[in-house]
C-alpha positions in Angstrom: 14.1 -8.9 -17.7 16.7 -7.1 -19.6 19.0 -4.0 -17.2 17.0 -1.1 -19.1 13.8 -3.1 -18.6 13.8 -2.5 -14.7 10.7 -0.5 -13.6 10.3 0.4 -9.7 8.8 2.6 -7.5 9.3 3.6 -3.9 6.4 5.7 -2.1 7.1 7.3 0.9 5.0 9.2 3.5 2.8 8.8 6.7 0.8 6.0 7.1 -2.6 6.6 9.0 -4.5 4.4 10.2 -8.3 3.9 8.8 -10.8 2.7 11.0 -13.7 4.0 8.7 -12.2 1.9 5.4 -11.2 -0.6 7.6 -15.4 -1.3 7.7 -16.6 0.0 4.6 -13.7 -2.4 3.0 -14.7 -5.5 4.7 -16.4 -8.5 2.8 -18.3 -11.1 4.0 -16.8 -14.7 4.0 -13.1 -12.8 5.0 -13.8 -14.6 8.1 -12.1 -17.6 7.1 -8.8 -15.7 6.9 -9.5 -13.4 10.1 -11.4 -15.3 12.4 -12.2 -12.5 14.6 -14.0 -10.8 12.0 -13.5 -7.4 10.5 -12.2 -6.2 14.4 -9.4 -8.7 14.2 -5.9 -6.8 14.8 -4.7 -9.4 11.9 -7.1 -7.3 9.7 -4.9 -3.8 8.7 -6.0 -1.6 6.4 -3.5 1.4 5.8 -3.8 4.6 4.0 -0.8 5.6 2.6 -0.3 9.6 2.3 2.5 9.4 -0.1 4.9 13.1 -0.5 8.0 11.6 -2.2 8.1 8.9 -5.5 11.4 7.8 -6.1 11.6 5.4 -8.8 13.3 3.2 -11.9 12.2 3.4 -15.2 14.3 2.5 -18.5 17.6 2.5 -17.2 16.9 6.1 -15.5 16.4 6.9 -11.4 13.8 9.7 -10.9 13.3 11.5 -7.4 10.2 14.3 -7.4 8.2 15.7 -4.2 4.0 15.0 -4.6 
């Protein structure tokens, strides 16, 4: 990757936790990598609620408020 080809991107906000997508995300047979099931604590699920983007694209930084 060429210097003016960098791309990036840097999201920052609160995380929440989400108990409800936690479930409705779930699929059967992800018991083999969490073998507590979909209440495992390995299991995490977040919900990003993003109010800054700071980023690279072409060369050029770029800072902006969501």
């Amino acid at each position: 990757m060429l210097p003016g080809e960098f791309k990036g991107l840097m999201l920052s906000g609160r995380v929440l936790p989400d108990d409800a997508a936690r479930e409705q995300l779930w699929v059967e047979g992800w018991e083999r990598y969490y073998s507590r099931g979909r209440h495992d604590p390995d299991y995490t699920v977040l919900r990003l609620d993003p109010v800054r983007a700071r980023g690279w694209y072409a060369g050029e930084a770029f800072d902006f408020a969501l």
